[in-house]
N, C-alpha and C positions, 0 to 999 in steps of 0.2 A: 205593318203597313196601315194607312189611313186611305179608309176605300173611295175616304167623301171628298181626298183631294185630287186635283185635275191633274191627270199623266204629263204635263207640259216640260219639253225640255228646257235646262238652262243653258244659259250663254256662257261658255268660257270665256274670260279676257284675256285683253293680251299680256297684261300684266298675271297672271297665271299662267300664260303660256309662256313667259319670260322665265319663272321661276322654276318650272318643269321641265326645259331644257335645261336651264342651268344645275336642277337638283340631280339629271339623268346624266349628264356630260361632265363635272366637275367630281363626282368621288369615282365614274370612268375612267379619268384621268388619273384619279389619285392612283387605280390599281396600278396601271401602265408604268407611273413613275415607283412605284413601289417594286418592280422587278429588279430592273436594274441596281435596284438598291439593297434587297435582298441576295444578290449572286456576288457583290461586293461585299458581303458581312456588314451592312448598315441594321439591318431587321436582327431582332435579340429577343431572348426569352420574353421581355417585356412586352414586343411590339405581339408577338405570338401567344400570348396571352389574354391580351384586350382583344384578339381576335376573336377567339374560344369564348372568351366572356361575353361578347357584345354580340356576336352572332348568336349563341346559343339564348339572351335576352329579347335579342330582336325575335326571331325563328319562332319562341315562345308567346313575343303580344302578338305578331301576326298571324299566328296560327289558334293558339288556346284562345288571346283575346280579340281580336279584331273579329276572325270567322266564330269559333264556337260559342263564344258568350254574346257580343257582341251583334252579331247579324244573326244566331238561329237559339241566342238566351238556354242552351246547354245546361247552365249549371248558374244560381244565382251567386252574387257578390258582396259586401261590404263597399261601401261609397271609396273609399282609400282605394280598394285594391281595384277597383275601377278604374281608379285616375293612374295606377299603376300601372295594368295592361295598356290603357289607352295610350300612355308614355311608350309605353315600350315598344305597341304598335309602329307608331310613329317611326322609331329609328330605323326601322326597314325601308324607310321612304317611299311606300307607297301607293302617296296620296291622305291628307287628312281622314279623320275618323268616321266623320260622318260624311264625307263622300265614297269612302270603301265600301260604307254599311251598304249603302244604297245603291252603290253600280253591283254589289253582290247578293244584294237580293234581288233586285231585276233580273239577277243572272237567271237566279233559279227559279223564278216567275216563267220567267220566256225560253228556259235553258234550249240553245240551238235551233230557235225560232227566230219570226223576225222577233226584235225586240230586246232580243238577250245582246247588252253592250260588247261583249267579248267572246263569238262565238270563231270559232276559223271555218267555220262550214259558209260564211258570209259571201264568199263569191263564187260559190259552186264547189263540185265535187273531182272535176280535172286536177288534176296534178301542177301547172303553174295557178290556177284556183286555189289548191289548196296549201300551196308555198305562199300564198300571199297572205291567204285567212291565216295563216299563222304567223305570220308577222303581225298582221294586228292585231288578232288574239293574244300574242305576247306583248306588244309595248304602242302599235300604233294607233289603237283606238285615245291611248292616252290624249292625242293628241286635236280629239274631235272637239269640234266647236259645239256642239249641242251635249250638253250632260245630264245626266240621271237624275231626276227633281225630288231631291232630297224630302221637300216637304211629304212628301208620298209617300216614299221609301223609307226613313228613318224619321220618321215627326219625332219617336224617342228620347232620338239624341238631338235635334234642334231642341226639343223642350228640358231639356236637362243642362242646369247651369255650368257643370261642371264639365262635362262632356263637350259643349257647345265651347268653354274655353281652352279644351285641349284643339279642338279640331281649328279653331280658331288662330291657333297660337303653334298650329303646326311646321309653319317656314322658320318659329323662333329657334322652335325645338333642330329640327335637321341642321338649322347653320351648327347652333350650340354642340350637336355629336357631331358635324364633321370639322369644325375643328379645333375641336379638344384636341385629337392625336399631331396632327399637324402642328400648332401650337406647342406641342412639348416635346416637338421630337419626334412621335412618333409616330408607327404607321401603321398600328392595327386596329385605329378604330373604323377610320373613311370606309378601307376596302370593304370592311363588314355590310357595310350597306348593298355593297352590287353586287354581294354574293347571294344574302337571303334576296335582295328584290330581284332581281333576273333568276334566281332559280323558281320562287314561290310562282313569280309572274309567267316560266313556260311549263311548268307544272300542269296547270290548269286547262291550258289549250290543250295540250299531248294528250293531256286525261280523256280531255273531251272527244280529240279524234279519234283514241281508240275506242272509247265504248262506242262510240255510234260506229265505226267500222266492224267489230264484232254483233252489230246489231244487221250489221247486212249491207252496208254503205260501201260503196265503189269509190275508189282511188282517181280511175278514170275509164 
């Protein structure tokens, strides 16, 4: 963190918001069209493969490298295998690198305060309150106009050439995996994405309402 920089949020555009629905709705889709197409014998060892592969890739930058090295520096790296996870990060789709770092260190700055971007405790402790904090806990903070200022939260990776060019070149990277599979056919690589990002992304809420409910927290 950099203490000396000012907490200021930024502005989402809307061209960011065009690309976030479009990154969260179009490999959605892909799953949806992939059913039908799997109970017809379309999906083959091939498509079922690139699934197993590219999840288990993504699952790995999102987890080993996005959170462990990445936002709490776990374990150090070689520059390569840096630009590596931060790749691999990426095909989980959720959200460039150094906007992850930074709405996930806020998290645990402020964790279930105010403050913290992604808490589901955000509109009370009622049960339609807490049906609602978890929906944006899961996916609908994404879509707030004020974000995490980065300079604050990861100066890191804005000051790191390399880094700053994945997170930069993040819309290039998701078009490029989602469609590779489409493109050739097939269809295990799209679904890969809204398996690890909808899982990793209600992961984190659920974690969070049960520790704080084992801490003594009313439902309603």
């Amino acid at each position: 963190l950099d203490p000396s920089a000012v907490d200021a949020p930024e502005r989402q555009t809307k061209v960011h918001l065009f690309w976030l629905y479009y990154f969260i709705i179009v490999p959605l889709l892909a799953v949806v069209a992939a059913v039908p197409l799997a109970w017809g014998g379309f999906v083959g060892p091939v498509d079922i493969a690139l699934l197993v592969t590219f999840y288990s890739i993504s699952a790995a930058g999102i987890t080993v490298g996005f959170h462990r090295h990445f936002t709490h520096g776990a374990f150090k790296a070689k520059p390569w295998v840096r630009v590596m996870m931060a790749v691999a990060g990426s095909l989980a789709i959720e959200g460039p690198l150094d906007r992850w770092v930074a709405d996930h260190r806020k998290h645990h700055a402020f964790s279930d305060k105010e403050g913290d971007p992604h808490s589901p405790w955000r509109f009370g402790e009622s049960l339609p309150a807490l049906l609602k904090g978890l929906y944006f806990a899961h996916m609908g903070w994404f879509f707030d106009v004020e974000q995490t200022s980065r300079r604050k939260y990861a100066p890191d990776l804005l000051d790191d050439p390399a880094m700053r060019k994945v997170s930069d070149g993040f819309g290039w990277i998701v078009l490029a995996f989602t469609a590779a599979g489409p493109a050739r056919g097939q269809d295990g690589v799209t679904p890969t994405s809204v398996l690890i990002g909808q899982s990793a992304a209600f992961t984190g809420p659920a974690a969070q309402l049960g520790i704080q409910m084992r801490a003594g927290a009313k439902l309603w």
